[in-house]
C-alpha positions in Angstrom: 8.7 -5.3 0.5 12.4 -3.4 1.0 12.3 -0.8 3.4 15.8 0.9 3.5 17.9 1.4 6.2 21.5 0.3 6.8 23.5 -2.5 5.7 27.2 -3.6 6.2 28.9 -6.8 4.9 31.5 -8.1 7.0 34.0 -11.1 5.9 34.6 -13.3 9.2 38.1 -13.1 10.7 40.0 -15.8 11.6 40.5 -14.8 15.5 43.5 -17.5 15.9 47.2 -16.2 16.4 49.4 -16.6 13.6 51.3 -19.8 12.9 48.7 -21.2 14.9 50.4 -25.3 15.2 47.0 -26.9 15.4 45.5 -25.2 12.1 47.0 -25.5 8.8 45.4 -22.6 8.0 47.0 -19.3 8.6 45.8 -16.6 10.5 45.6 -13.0 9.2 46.3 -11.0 12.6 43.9 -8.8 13.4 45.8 -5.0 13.7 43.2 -2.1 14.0 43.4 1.2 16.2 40.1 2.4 16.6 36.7 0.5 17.9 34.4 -1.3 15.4 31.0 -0.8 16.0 28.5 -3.9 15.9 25.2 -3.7 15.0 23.0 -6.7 15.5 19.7 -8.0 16.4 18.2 -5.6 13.2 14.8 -5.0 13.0 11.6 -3.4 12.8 7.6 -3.3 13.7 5.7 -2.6 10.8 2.2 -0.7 11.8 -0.4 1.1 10.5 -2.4 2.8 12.3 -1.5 1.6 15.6 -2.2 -2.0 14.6 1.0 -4.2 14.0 1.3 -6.1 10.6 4.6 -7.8 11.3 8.1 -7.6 11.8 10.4 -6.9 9.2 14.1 -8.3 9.4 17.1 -8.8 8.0 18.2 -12.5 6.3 21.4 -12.2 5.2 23.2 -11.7 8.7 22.9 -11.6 12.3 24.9 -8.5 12.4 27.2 -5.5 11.0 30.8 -4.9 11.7 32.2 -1.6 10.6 35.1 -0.8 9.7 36.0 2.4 11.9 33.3 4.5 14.2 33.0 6.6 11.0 31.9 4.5 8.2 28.1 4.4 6.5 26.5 1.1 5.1 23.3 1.0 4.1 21.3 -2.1 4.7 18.1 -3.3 3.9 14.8 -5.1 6.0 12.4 -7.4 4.5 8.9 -7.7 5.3 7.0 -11.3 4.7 3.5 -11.0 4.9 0.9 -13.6 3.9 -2.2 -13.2 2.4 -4.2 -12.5 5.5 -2.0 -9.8 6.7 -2.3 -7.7 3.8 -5.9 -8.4 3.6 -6.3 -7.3 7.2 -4.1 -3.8 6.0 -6.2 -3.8 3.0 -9.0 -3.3 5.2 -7.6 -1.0 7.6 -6.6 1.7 4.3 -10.1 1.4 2.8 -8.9 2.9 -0.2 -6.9 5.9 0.8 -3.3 6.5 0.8 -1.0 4.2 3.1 1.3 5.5 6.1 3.5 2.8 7.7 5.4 3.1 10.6 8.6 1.2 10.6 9.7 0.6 14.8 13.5 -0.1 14.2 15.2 -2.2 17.2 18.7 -3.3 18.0 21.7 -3.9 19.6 25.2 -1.9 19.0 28.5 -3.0 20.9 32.1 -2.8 19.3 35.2 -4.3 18.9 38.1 -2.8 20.6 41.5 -3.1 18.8 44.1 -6.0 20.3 46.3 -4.5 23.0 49.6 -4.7 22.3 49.8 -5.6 19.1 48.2 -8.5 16.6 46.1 -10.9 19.0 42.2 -11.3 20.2 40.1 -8.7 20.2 37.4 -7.6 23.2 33.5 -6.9 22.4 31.9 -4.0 24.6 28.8 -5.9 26.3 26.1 -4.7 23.3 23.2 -1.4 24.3 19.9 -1.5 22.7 19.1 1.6 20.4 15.7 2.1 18.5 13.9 4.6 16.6 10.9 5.2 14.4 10.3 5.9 10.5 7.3 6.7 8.8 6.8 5.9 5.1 3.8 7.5 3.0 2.5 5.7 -0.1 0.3 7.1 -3.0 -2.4 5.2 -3.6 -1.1 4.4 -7.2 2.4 3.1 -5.4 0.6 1.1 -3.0 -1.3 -0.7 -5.7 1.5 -0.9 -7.8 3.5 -2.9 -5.3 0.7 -5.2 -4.5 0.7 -5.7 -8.0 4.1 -6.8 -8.0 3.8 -9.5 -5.3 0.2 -10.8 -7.3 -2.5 -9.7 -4.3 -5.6 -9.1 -5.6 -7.0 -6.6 -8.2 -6.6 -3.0 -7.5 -8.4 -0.9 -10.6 -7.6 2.9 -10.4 -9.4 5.1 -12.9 -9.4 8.5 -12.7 -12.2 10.3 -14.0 -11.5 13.7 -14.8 -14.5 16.7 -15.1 -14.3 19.9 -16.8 -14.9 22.8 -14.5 -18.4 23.4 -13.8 -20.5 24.3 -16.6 -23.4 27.2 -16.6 -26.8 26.5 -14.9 -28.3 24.8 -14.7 -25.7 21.8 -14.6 -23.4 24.2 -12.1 -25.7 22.2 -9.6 -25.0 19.2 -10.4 -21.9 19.5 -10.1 -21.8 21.5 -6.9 -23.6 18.2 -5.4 -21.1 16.1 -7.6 -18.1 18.0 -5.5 -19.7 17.8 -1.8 -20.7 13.6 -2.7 -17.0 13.6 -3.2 -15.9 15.6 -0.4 -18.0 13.0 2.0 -16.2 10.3 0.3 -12.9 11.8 1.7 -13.9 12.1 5.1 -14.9 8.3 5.3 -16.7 6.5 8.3 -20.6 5.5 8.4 -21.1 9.4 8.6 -19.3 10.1 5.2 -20.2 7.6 3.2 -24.1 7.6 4.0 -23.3 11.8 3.3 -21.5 10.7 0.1 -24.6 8.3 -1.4 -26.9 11.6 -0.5 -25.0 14.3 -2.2 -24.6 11.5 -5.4 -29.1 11.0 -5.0 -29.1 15.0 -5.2 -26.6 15.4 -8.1 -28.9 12.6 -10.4 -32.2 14.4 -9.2 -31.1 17.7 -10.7 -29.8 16.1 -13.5 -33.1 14.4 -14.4 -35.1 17.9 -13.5 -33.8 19.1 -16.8 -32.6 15.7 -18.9 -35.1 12.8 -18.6 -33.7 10.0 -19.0 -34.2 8.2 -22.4 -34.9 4.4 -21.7 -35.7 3.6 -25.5 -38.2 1.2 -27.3 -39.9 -1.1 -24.8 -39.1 -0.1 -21.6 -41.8 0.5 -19.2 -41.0 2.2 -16.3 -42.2 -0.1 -12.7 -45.1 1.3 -10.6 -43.6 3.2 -7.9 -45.0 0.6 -5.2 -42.3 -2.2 -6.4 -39.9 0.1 -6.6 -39.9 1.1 -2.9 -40.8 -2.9 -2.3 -37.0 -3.4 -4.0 -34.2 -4.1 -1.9 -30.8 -2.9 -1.9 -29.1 -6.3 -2.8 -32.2 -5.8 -6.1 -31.2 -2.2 -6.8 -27.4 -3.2 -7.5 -28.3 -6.0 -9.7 -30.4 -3.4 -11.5 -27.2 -1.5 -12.1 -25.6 -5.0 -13.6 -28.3 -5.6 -15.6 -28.2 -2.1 -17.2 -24.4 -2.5 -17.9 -24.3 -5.8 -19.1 -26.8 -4.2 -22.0 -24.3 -1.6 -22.1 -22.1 -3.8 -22.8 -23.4 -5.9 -25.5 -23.0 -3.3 -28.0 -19.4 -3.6 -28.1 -20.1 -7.2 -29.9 -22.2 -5.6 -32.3 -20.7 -2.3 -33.3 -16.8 -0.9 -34.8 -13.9 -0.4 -32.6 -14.2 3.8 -33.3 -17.6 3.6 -32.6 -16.3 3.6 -28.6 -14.6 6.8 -26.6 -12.3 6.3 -23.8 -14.8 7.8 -21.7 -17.3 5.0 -22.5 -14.4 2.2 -21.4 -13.8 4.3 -18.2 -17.4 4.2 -17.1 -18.1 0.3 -18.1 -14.5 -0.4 -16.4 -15.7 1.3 -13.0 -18.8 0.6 -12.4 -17.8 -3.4 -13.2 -15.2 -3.1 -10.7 -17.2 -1.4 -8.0 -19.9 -3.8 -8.7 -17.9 -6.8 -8.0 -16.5 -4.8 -5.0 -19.7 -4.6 -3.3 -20.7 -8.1 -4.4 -17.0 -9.5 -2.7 -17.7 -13.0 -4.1 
């Protein structure tokens, strides 16, 4: 991944004095007035969170000679990270937007014009310099970049809901908003908050809908289903879907609403998620 920052590109001079008689190369002598800065040793800490995920640097050359105290060249860093690294950062966002923080290093000297006319040129003994940028990401830019260098499979569906309807589904979604409030604070104490507010939101909804399980389907006794684990609930889910699912093999194209193909997509993705083969 590019982060920007400064870049010069500098053609090497030939330091020797004209008409040089051991080179039968000439010399271009080196005539300049005021200082060049240097720039060199280029480079930067990339963290997140106060955990470091590397160092990004610059391939292309050691360092940048400018052509006067004033000039402005943008250059670029590069940041290689393997697999484990961004599984690790993977970890550490959790699925919320990404902040980096890019700790830029260096060196800076210059090189003071020839004295008296064309000759050799002195270099000022070099001073570090460093500074800090910070770089937000969306979630959809994140995952499109990850995209782009092949890691993994990042499925973003938004999901969006009407305002909330008369009573009594005004409820439902009240619980529906605080479930995703929870979600948005994260942590143990969020997410347990989250799944409680999502428990509420289906209990009113069945007060007034029953659900309708069609031909065949007994519902279990309510001992096995408190004997059932968690690992057995989620398969229930799967199980459900897949039948879901089977219609699509059995019925028209327009027989099928975007809003059917959002809530098969999801649900299959967050299945798998909790399942991390």
């Amino acid at each position: 991944m590019d982060v920007p920052a400064r870049k010069h590109t500098a053609s090497r001079t030939d330091l020797r004095r004209r008409n040089d008689p051991y080179s039968n190369q000439a010399a271009a002598p080196l005539s300049w007035s005021r200082p060049q800065p240097v720039v060199a040793n280029l480079r930067a800490r990339v963290l997140h969170k106060g955990m470091e995920f590397g160092v990004a640097t610059h391939d292309d050359q050691d360092e940048f000679v400018a052509g006067n105290p004033d000039s402005e060249h943008p250059a670029s860093l590069l940041w290689r990270a393997p697999a484990s690294v961004l599984e690790h950062l993977e970890q550490a966002r959790n699925g919320a937007p990404i902040a980096l923080t890019f700790q830029a290093r260096g060196s800076v000297s210059a090189n003071l014009p020839p004295f008296g006319g064309p000759g050799l040129s002195m270099r000022l003994p070099p001073q570090s310099f460093g500074g800090n940028i910070s770089v937000e990401y969306s979630r959809d830019a994140w995952t499109t970049m990850l995209k782009k260098v092949s890691f993994g499979l990042h499925v973003l569906v938004e999901v969006p809901l009407a305002p909330a309807p008369p009573a009594p589904w005004n409820d439902v979604w009240q619980a529906l908003r605080e479930a995703h409030e929870s979600f948005d604070q994260g942590g143990t104490t969020g997410w347990s908050s989250c799944v409680r507010s999502i428990r509420l939101a289906l209990e009113r909804w069945q007060a007034h809908e029953r659900e309708q399980q069609g031909p065949g389907w007994n519902a279990p006794a309510r001992q096995d289903r408190e004997q059932r684990t968690a690992h057995e609930r989620i398969d229930n889910l799967r199980w459900h879907l897949l039948q879901c699912a089977h219609r699509a093999a059995h019925t028209g194209a327009d027989e099928w609403s975007r809003d059917e193909a959002v809530l098969m997509l999801s649900t299959c993705a967050a299945l798998l998620r909790y399942r991390n083969p």
